[in-house]
C-alpha positions in Angstrom: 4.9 -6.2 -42.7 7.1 -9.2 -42.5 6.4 -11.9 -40.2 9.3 -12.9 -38.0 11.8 -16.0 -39.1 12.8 -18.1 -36.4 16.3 -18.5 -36.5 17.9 -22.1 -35.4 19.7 -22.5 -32.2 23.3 -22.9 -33.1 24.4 -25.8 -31.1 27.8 -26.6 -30.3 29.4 -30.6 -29.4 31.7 -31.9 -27.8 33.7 -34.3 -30.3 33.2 -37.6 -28.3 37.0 -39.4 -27.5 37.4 -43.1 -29.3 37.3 -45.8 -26.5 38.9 -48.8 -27.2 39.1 -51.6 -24.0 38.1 -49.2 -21.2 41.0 -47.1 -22.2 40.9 -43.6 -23.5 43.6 -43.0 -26.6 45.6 -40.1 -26.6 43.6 -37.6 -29.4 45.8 -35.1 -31.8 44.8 -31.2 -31.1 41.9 -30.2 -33.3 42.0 -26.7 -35.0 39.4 -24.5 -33.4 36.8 -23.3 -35.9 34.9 -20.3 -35.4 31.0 -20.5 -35.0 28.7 -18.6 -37.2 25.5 -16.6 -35.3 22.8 -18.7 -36.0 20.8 -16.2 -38.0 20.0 -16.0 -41.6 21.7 -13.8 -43.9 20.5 -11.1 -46.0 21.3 -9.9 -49.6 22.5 -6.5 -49.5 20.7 -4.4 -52.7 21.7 -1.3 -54.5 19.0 0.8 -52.7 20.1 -0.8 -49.3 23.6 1.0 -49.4 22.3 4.0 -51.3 24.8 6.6 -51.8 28.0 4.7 -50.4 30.4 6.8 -47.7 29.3 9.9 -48.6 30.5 13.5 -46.8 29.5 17.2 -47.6 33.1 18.1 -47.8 32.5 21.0 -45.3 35.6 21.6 -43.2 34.4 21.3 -39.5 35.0 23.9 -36.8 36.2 22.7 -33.5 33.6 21.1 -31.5 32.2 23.2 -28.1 32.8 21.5 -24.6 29.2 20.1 -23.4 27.9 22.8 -20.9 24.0 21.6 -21.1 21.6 19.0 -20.3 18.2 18.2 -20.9 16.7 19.9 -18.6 19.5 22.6 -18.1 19.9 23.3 -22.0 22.0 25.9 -23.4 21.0 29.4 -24.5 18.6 28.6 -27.3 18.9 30.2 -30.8 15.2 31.0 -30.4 12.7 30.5 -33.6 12.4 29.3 -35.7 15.0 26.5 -34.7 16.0 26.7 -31.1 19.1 24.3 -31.0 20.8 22.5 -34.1 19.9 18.8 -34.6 21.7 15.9 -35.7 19.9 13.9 -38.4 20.3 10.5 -39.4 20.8 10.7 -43.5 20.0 7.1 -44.0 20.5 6.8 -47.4 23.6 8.8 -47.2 25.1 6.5 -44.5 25.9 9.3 -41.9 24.7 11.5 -39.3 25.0 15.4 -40.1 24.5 18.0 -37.8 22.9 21.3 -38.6 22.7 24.4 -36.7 19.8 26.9 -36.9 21.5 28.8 -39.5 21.8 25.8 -41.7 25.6 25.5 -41.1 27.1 21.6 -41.2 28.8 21.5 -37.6 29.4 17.7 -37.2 29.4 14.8 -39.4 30.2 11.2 -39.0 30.2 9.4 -42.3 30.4 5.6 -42.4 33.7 4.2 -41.3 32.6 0.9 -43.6 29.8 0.0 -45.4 29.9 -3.6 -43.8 29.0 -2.8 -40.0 28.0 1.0 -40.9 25.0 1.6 -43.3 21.1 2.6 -43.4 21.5 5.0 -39.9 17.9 5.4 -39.3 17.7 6.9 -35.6 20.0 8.9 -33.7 19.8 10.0 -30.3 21.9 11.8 -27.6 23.2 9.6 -24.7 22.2 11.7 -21.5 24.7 13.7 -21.0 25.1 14.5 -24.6 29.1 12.5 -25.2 27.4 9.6 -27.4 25.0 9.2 -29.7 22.5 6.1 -30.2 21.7 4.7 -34.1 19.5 1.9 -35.2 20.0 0.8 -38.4 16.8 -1.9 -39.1 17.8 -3.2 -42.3 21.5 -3.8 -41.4 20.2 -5.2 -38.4 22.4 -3.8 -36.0 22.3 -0.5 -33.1 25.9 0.9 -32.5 27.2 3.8 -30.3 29.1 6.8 -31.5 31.4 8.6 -29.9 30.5 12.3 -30.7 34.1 14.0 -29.7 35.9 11.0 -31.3 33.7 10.5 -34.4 34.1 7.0 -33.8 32.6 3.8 -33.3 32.2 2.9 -29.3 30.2 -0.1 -29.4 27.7 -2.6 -31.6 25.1 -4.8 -30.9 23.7 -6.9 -33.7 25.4 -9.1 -36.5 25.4 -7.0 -39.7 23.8 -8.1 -42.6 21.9 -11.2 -40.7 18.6 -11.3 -39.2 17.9 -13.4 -36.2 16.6 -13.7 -32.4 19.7 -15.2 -30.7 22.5 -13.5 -28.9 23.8 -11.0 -30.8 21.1 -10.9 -33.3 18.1 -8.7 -34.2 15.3 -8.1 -36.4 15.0 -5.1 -38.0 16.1 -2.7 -34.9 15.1 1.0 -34.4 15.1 3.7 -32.4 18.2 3.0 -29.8 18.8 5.1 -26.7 21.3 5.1 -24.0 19.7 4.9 -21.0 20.4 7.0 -17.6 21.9 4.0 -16.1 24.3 3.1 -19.0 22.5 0.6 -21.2 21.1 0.6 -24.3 17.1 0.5 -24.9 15.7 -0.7 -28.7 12.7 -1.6 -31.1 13.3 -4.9 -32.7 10.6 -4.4 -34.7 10.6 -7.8 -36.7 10.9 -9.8 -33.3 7.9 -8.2 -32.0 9.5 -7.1 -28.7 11.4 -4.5 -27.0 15.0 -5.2 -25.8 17.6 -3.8 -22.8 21.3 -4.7 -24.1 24.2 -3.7 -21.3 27.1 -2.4 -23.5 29.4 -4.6 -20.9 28.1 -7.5 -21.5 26.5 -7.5 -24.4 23.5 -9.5 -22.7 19.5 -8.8 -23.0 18.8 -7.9 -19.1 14.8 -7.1 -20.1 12.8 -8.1 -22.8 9.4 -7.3 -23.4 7.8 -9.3 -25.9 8.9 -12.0 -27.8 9.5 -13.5 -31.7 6.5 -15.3 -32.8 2.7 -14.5 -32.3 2.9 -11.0 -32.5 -0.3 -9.0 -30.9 -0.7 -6.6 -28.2 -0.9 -8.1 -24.8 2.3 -5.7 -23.3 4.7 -6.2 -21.9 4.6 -10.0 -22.3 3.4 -9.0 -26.3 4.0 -6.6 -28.6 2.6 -6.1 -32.2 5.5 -5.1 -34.4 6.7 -2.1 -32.0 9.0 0.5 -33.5 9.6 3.2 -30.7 11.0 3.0 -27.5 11.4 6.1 -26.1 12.5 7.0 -22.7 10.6 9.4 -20.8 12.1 12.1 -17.6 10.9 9.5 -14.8 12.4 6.5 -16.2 9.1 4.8 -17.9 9.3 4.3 -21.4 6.6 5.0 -24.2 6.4 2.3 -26.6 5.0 2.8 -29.9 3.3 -0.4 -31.9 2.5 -0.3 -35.7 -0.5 -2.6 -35.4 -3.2 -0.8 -34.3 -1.6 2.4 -33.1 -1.2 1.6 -30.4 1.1 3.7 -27.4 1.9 2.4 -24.3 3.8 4.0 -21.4 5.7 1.0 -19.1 7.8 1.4 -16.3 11.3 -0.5 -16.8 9.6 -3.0 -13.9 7.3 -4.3 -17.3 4.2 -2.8 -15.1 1.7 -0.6 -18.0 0.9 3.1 -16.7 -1.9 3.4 -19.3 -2.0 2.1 -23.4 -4.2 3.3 -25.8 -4.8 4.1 -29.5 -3.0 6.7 -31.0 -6.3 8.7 -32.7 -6.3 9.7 -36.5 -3.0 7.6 -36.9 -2.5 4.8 -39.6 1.5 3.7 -39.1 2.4 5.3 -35.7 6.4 6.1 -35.7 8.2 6.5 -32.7 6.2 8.7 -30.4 7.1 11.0 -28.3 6.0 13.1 -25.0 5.7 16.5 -25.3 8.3 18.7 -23.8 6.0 19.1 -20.3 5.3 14.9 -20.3 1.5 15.2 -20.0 0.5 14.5 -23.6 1.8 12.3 -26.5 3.4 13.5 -30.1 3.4 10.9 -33.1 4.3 10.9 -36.9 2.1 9.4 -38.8 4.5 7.3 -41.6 2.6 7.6 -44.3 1.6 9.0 -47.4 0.0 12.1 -46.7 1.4 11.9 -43.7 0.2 13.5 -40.1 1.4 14.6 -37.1 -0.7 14.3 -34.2 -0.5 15.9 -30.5 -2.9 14.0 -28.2 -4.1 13.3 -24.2 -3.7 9.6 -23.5 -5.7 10.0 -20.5 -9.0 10.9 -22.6 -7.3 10.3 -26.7 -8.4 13.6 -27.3 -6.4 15.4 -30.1 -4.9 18.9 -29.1 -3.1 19.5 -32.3 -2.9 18.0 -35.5 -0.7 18.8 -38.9 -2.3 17.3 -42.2 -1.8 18.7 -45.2 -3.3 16.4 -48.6 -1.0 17.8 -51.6 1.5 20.5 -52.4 4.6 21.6 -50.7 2.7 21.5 -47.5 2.1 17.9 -47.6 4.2 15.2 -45.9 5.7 12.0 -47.2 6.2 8.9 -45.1 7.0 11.1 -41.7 8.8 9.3 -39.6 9.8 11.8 -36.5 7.8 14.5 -35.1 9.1 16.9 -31.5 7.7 19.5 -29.8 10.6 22.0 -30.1 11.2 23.6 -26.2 11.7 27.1 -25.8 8.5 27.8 -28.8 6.4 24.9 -28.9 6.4 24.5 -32.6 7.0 20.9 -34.3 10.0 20.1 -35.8 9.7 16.4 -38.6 11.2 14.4 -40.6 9.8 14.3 -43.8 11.5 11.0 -44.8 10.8 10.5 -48.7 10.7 14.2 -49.6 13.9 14.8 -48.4 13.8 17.3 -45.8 13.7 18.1 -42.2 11.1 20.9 -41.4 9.9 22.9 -38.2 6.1 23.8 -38.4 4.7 26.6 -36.7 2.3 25.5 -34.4 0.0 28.1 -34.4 -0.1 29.1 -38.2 1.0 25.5 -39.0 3.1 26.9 -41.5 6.7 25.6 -42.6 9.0 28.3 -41.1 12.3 26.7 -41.4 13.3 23.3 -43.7 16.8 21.4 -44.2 17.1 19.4 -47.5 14.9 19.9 -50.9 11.4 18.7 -51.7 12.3 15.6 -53.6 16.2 16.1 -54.2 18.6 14.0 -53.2 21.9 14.6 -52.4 24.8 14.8 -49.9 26.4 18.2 -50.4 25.7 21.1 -48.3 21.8 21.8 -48.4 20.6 18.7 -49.4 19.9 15.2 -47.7 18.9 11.3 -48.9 16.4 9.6 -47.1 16.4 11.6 -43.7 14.6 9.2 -40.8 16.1 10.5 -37.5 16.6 13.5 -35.8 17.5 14.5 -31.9 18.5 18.1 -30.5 21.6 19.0 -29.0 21.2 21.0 -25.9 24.5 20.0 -24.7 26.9 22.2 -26.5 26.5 26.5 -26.8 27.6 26.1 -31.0 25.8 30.0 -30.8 28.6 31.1 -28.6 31.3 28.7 -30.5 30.6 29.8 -34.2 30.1 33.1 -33.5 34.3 33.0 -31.8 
């Protein structure tokens, strides 16, 4: 893990007036120059932009009003998918969303590779009309609108890392909050940040760039999740130590503890009821782990050592409502999967084992996923 860079404060004079006898001379207008973000830019590899703007080509049917929530969700599909998922493609640039029967429903390619690249974490805005994307190594979180596939909003300076306003350090997992604004990991700033969209200013910050350990709120060791739960708190996941922390937006901690059997926690989750915690395990096997914080008892567990089974750098793991069984991202084999939790087999999978690609079937680097309960696509593509 990279240890943060702290950037200089960009500071702007005022260009003193000449004096001459007590008297101030009459000065000429001086163009105004723009001022750079005072962070430090980054070089932009081959493997950072993967495949370019990239689309599967599918013509796209016309998308369903939104007619669900999250708790009110619409009729589910049933097993071994209940509701199709968008997924951030990250190497692909674009968010694709697929429905139960592996049809392409929605897609948003990049609009340009300059502020739109590496999509890493998506997520529904509450009432299901935007979507929430980190990208950590373009350094920037940006809102989508889902009906407009457009741009609504960016926070972040692209390709430039930093701490200032307007600047972040390897971001992930964004969400829009219930009351409008926009929560985020930035990982490499060791803290936790609230942005509101209308002003583009930090309203709460937990932790902060330098010593990075874990003392929350006031310190955080390298967190990378920050998801919000039903009440409000959120659960914040740190990579040092595994450790899992739920904190009420007042910056008071409800309980933190270790995430058991985990090596690289990644962006855990509660369980669909709230009372226990699910976690990836981003690494190589990887593991998925269902546990109590109250006692760090494990309830279920997915760990598979080789073959087809096994999972590669998993990055996302959900307890699907409606069944109960897992659905992941298995990020460097290519595929999005849904495990049956009581056989613990893999009963449905988007993407290939180790194939690349961005036509129909096939995905580059997957590393988000997020359900949409908001709109009936069973009714819609069955019209």
């Amino acid at each position: 893990m990279h240890q943060p860079t702290r950037s200089p404060i960009a500071r702007l004079s005022l260009t003193a007036l000449p004096l001459l006898a007590g008297l101030v001379l009459p000065v000429s207008a001086q163009p105004v120059k723009a001022v750079k973000p005072a962070g430090i830019e980054v070089t932009v590899t081959p493997d950072m932009t993967g495949a370019g703007i990239v689309s599967s080509g599918v013509k796209l049917p016309p998308i369903p009003p939104v007619t669900g929530s999250r708790t009110q969700r619409v009729p589910s599909w049933g097993k071994p998918l209940p509701y199709p998922i968008v997924i951030a493609d990250r190497r692909n640039n674009r968010l694709i969303e697929i429905a139960p029967d592996k049809s392409i429903v929605w897609e948003f390619p990049s609009p340009s590779l300059k502020v739109y690249r590496g999509n890493e974490d998506v997520n529904f805005s509450p009432d299901g009309k935007l979507l929430a994307v980190s990208e950590e190594d373009n350094f920037d979180i940006h809102l989508v609108d889902y009906e407009k596939h457009a741009l609504s909003w960016t926070y972040g300076t692209p390709d430039t890392r930093g701490s200032g306003p307007n600047l972040l350090n390897y971001p992930d997992d964004a969400h829009l909050l219930a009351d409008g604004q926009v929560i985020a990991a930035d990982i490499r700033n060791c803290r936790i940040v609230i942005i509101n969209p209308k002003t583009g200013a930090i309203t709460t910050q937990w932790g902060a760039p330098g010593p990075c350990k874990h003392n929350p709120p006031s310190q955080l060791a390298h967190p990378n999740g920050a998801t919000p739960m039903a009440n409000g708190d959120i659960l914040v996941t740190e990579i040092s130590d595994a450790w899992i922390s739920r904190i009420t937006r007042a910056g008071k901690v409800v309980w933190s503890v270790k995430a058991p059997n985990i090596r690289y926690p990644s962006d855990a989750f509660p369980t669909v009821d709230g009372k226990q915690v699910i976690v990836a395990d981003f690494w190589k096997p990887g593991r998925v782990v269902i546990f109590d914080p109250a006692t760090r008892k494990v309830t279920w567990e997915y760990f598979v050592k080789d073959g087809e089974g096994m999972l590669d750098h998993s990055s996302i793991a959900r307890e699907l409502p409606d069944t109960g069984d897992i659905l992941v991202v298995d990020d460097l084999h290519d595929r999005v999967i849904v495990i049956d939790r009581k056989t613990k087999a893999i009963i449905w999978q988007y993407g290939e084992l180790g194939k690349k690609g961005h036509s129909p079937g096939l995905l580059n680097y997957p590393d988000g996923v997020d359900l949409d309960v908001f709109r009936d696509w069973k009714t819609a593509l069955r019209k």
